[in-house]
Structure formats: C-alpha cells, structure tokens
C-alpha positions as CSV (number, residue, x, y, z in Angstrom):
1,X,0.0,0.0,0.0
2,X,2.6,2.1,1.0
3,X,5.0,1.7,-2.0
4,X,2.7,3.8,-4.3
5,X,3.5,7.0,-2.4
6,X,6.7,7.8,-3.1
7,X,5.3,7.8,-6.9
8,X,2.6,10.1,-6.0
9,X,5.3,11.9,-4.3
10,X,7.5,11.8,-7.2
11,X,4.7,13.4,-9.8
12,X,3.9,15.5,-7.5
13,X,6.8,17.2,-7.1
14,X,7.6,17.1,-10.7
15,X,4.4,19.2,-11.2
16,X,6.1,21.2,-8.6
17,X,9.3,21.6,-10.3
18,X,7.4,22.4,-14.0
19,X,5.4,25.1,-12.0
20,X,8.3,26.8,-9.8
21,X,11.3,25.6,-11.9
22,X,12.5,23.9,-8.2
23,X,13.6,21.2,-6.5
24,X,11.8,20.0,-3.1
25,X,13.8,18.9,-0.7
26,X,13.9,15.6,0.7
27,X,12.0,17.0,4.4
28,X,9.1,17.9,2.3
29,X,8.8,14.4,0.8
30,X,8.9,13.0,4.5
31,X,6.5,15.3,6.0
32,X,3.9,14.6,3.5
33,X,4.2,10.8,3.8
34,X,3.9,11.1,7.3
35,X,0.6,13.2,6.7
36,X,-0.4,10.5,4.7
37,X,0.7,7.7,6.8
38,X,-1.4,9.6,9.8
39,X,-4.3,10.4,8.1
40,X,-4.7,6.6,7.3
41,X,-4.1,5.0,10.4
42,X,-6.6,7.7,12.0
43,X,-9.2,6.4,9.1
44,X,-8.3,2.5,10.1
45,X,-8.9,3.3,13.8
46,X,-12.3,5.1,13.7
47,X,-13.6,2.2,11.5
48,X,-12.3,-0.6,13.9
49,X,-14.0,1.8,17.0
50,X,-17.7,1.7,14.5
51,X,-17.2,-2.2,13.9
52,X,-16.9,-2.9,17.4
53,X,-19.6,-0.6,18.5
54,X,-21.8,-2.1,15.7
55,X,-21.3,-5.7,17.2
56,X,-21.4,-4.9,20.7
57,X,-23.3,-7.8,22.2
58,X,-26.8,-7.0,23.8
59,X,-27.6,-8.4,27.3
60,X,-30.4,-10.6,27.5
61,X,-33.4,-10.1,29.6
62,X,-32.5,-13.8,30.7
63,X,-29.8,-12.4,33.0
64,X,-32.1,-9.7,34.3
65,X,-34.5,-12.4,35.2
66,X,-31.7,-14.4,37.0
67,X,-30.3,-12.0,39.1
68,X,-33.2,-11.0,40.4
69,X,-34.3,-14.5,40.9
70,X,-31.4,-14.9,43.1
71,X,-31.8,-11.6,45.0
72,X,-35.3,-13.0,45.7
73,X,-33.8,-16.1,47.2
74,X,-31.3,-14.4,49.5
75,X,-31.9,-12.7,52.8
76,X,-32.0,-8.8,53.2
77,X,-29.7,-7.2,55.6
78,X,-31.6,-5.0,58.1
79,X,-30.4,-1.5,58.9
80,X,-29.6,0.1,61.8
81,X,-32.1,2.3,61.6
82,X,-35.1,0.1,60.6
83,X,-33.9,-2.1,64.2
84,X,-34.6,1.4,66.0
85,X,-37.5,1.4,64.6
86,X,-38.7,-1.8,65.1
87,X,-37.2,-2.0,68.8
88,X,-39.2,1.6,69.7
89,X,-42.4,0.2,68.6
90,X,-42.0,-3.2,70.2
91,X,-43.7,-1.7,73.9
92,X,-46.2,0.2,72.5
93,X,-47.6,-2.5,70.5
94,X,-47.5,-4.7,73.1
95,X,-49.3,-2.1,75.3
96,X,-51.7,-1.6,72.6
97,X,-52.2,-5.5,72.2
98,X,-53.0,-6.1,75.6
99,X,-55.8,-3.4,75.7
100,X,-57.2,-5.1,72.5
101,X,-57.1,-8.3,74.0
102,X,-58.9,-7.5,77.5
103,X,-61.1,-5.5,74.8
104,X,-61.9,-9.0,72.7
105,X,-62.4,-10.6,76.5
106,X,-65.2,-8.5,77.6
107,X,-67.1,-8.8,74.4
108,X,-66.9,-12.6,74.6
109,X,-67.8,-12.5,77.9
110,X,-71.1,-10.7,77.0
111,X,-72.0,-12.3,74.0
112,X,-71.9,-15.5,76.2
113,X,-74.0,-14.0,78.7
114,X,-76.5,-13.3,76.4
115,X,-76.7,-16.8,74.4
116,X,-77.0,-18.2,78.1
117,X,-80.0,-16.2,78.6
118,X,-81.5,-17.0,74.8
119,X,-80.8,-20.1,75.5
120,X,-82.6,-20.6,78.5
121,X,-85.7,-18.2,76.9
122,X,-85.7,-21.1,74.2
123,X,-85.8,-24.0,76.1
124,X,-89.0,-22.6,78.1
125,X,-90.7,-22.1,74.9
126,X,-89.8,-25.7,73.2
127,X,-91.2,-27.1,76.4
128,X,-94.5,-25.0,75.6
129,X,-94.3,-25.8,72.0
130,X,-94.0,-29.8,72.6
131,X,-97.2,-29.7,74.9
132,X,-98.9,-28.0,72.4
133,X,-98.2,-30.2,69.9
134,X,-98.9,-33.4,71.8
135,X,-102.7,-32.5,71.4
136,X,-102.8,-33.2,67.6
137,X,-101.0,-35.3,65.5
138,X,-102.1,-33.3,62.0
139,X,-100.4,-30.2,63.2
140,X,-97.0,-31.8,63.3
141,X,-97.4,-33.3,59.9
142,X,-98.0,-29.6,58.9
143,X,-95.3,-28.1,61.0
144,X,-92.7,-30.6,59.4
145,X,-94.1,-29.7,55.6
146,X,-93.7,-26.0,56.0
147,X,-90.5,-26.7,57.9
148,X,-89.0,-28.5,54.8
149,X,-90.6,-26.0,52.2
150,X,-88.9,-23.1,54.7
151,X,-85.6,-25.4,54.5
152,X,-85.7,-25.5,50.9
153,X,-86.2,-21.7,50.2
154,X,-83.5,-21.1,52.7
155,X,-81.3,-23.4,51.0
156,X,-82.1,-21.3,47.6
157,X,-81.4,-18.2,49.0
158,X,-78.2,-19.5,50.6
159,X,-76.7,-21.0,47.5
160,X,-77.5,-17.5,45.3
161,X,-74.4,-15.8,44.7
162,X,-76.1,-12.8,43.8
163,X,-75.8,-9.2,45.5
164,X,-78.5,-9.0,48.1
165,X,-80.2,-12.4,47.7
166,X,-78.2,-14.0,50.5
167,X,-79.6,-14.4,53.7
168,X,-78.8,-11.8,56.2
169,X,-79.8,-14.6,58.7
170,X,-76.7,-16.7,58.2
171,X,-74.2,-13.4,58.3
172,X,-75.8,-12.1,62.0
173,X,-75.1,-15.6,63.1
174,X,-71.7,-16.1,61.9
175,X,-70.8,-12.3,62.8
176,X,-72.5,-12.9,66.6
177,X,-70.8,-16.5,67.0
178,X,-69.2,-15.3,70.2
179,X,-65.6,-17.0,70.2
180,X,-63.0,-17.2,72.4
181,X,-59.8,-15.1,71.7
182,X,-56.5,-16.0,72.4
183,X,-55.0,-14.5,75.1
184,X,-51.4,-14.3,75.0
185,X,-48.8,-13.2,77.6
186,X,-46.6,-10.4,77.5
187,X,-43.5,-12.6,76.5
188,X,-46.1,-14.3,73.7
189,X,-46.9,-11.2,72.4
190,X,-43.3,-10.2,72.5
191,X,-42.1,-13.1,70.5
192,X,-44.2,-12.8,68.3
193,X,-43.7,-8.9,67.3
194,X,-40.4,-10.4,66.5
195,X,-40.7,-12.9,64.9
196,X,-43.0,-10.8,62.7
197,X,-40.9,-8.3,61.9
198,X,-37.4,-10.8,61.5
199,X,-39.5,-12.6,58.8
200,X,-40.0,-9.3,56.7
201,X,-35.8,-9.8,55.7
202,X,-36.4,-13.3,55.0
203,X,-36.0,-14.3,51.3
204,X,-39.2,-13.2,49.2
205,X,-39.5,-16.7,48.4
206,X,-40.3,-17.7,51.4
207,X,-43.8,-17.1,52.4
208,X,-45.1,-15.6,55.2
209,X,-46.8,-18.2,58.1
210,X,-50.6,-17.5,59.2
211,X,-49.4,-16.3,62.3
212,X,-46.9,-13.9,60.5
213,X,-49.7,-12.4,58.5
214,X,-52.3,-12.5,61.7
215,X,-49.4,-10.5,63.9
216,X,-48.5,-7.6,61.0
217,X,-52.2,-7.1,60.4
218,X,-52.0,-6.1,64.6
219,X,-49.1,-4.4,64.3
220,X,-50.7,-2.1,61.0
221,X,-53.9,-1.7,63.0
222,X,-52.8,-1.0,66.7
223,X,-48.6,1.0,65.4
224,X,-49.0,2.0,61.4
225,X,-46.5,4.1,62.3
226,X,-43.8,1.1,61.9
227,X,-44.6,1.0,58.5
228,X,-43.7,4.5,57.8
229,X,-40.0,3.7,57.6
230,X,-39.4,3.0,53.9
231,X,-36.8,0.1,54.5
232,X,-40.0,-1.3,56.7
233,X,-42.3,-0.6,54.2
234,X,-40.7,-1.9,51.1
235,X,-40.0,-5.3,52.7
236,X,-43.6,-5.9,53.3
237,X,-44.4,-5.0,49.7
238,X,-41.5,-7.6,48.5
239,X,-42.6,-10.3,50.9
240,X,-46.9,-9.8,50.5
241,X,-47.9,-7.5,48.2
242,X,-51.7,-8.1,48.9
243,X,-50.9,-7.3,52.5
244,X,-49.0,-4.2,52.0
245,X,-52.1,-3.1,49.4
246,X,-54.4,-3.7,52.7
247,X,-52.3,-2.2,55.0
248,X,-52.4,0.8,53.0
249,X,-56.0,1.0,52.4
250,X,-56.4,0.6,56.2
251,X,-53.9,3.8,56.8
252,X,-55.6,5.7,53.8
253,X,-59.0,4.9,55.8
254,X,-57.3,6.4,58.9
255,X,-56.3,9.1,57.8
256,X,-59.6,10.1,55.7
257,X,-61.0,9.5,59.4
258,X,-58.4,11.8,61.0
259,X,-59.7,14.6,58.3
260,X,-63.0,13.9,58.9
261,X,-62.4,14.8,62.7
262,X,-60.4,18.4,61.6
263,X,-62.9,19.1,59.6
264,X,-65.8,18.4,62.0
265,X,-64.0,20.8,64.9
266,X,-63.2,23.4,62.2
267,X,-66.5,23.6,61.3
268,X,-67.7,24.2,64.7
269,X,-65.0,26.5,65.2
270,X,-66.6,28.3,62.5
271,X,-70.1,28.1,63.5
272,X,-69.0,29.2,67.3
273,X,-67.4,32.2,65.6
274,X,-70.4,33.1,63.4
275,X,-72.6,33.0,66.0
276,X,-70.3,35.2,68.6
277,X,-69.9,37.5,65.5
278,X,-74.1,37.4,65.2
279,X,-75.0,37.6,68.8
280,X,-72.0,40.5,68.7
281,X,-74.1,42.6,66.6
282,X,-77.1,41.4,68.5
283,X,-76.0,43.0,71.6
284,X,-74.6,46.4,69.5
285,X,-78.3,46.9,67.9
286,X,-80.6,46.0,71.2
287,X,-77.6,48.5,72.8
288,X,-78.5,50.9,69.9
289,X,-82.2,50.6,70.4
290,X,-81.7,51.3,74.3
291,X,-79.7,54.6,73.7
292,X,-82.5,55.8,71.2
293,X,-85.1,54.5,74.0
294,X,-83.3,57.1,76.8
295,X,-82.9,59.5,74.5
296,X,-86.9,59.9,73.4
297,X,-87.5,59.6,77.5
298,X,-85.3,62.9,78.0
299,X,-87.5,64.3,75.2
300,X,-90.5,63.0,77.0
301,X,-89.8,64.6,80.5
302,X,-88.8,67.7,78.6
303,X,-92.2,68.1,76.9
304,X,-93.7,67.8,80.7
C-alpha cells in the first residue's frame, strides 16, 4: 500500500518543479508521507472503534431475570435504623395488644351472657311448643311440611351468589358467634412482634406463616407508624404485596377519618365564631335601640 506514495510523491513534485522551476527537498517528501501515513491509520482506527460498537453484544433479559431470581432467594440485611425502629415500637404495640385483648375478652364475655340467657328463653318455649303439639297429630305433619318447604327456600337463598339475595340470617349468626380469643402473655406477644418483623428480611420466596400475616395485620392496626419507615415498608411490599395493598388502604382509611375529625372541629369552630360574631351585633343593635329608648325619654320629660 505504501509503495505507491513515493510515486505520488514523485509526480507530484515534478508538477512542482514544472510550476516553480524547483527542486523540493527531501523534508518535504517526509512530512507529506507522514501526513499521509497519519491520516490513514486515524481512518483505520475510527472504523475498527464503529465495527466494534456495531457488534457490541446486547444483554439478554434472561440475565435480568436471574439475578433478580437470586436476590429473591437471599436474605436482606436490616439497617440500623429500621432495628430502632422496630425495637421503639415493640412496647407500645405490646401495650396496645394487651388493651385489644382485655377489649376482645369483655365482648366474649357478654355475647356469652347473652346466648345463656337466649338459651334458656328457648328452652322454656320448646317445652311449651312440645305440649302444644302433643294435642294433635295433624299439626305436626304440617309443621314438618312448612318446615321442609322453609328449608328449601332457605337453601335457595343461601346457595345464590347474587348481591343482596343471600340471607342476612346466616351473616348475623356467623358475625355474633361469640368466640373465644387467644389471650397471649406479655413474653407471647413479644415473640411474636419479633418474629414478625425478622420474617420481613427473610427471602421473598419464602412465604409468610398464618401467624406472621395474623401478627402484622395487629401491628398495621394497633402501630401503622412502623410502617412508615421506607426500608420497613418496602420489605412488606416484596414479601406480601396483597398485605401491603391492605395495610395501605387501612392507613388511607385512617387518615380520611383523622380529616373527617379536623374538619368536623373546624366547622364548629366556625359556626362558634359566626354566631359570637351574630349575637355581637345582636348585643350592639338592642344597645343601639336602648340609647335611642333614653334618648326619646329625656325628650318625654322635657315636653312635661
């Protein structure tokens, strides 16, 4: 490649020489091949730099998939500040849990007091209903017919999955079932709150136990404010989704609540000052109508 430039060189100058009538001298001949030389290996370089941009491999969406796979299967550190957190809330949800619980205790208490007194109401009047029936062997033929025809439209309404067909019936006596709640002890509760939270860092592929999901629903309704931390928060999303959705709601809920409450006392405030501003001028016009009053007295006792 190379050996045709001194030839180039060589006509060139002899143009050179027919146009000035000179010689060049031999530094000219070596600065132009060096130009040359330059210029070429500049060329050469840029297009080795395009073909290997061009042919750059491009990273599959495989390997995203993989690492994140494996990110899922690994635990997550926890930060200093997110164990702070956790350890600050730890009394006051157990405080909180212990009201709830001697809360859950009364009720069941009460709804038992009341099915002992139902029940005993009942079993005066199946005793009145069985003499009754003992006089007439017809009426218990009919009794059991409309009993089965009320068992089988019952059974129709049950089985409808449609809005507002079901019967309200069977939701009052599943909602009133009294039941007993677990009562746990301070140390139970403790445990618990810990074991809880530790299982937040786990792996996301490990799911979360019934009683991990049972405890964070306490711990979203009794402390939110745990969940305010983002660390906190975004391993609950990671681990349960659904749970962190619900948790939200349940926050959004409180807080619409909280609004409701400011704007229930503002609006009193207001109406407290409207009516201080009315009965104000109230008091200025009836003390306006008094003045006039004294005056057109003087003017009376003038007259006289």
């Amino acid at each position: 490649m190379y050996k045709f430039l001194p030839d180039k060189a060589k006509s060139h100058d002899t143009a050179h020489d027919s146009h000035m009538n000179k010689t060049p001298s031999p530094n000219s001949k070596y600065v132009a091949m060096t130009v040359l030389a330059a210029t070429l290996s500049g060329a050469l370089l840029l297009g080795g730099c395009r073909q290997q941009t061009e042919t750059a491999p491009v990273v599959d969406d495989s390997q995203a998939t993989e690492q994140v796979a494996s990110e899922d299967s690994k635990p997550v550190p926890q930060s200093e500040s997110a164990a702070a957190r956790i350890e600050q809330f730890e009394p006051i949800y157990v405080t909180q849990m212990q009201r709830l619980q001697r809360r859950l205790q009364a009720e069941y208490e009460s709804l038992q007091a009341a099915d002992s007194t139902r029940s005993a109401e009942d079993l005066l009047l199946n005793s009145a209903d069985t003499a009754g029936d003992n006089t007439t062997n017809s009426g218990d033929a009919a009794t059991a017919q409309n009993r089965e025809s009320g068992d089988e439209a019952a059974a129709d309404i049950n089985t409808s999955t449609e809005v507002g067909e079901r019967d309200l019936t069977v939701l009052k006596r599943i909602s009133l079932e009294p039941r007993k709640p677990i009562m746990q002890t301070e140390d139970e509760i403790i445990d618990s709150y810990q074991q809880a939270t530790a299982a937040l860092y786990q792996p996301v592929i490990t799911p979360l136990s019934a009683d991990e999901v049972d405890t964070l629903i306490n711990i979203a309704t009794l402390v939110p404010q745990l969940f305010e931390h983002a660390e906190i928060a975004g391993r609950l999303s990671a681990k349960s989704p659904a749970l962190a959705r619900l948790i939200i709601q349940h926050q959004v809920w409180e807080q619409i609540e909280a609004q409701q409450v400011i704007d229930m006392q503002q609006m009193k405030l207001n109406q407290q000052q409207e009516f201080e501003a009315l009965m104000a001028k109230f008091n200025e016009t009836i003390k306006g109508y008094d003045e006039q009053i004294a005056k057109y007295e003087q003017t009376l006792k003038a007259f006289e």
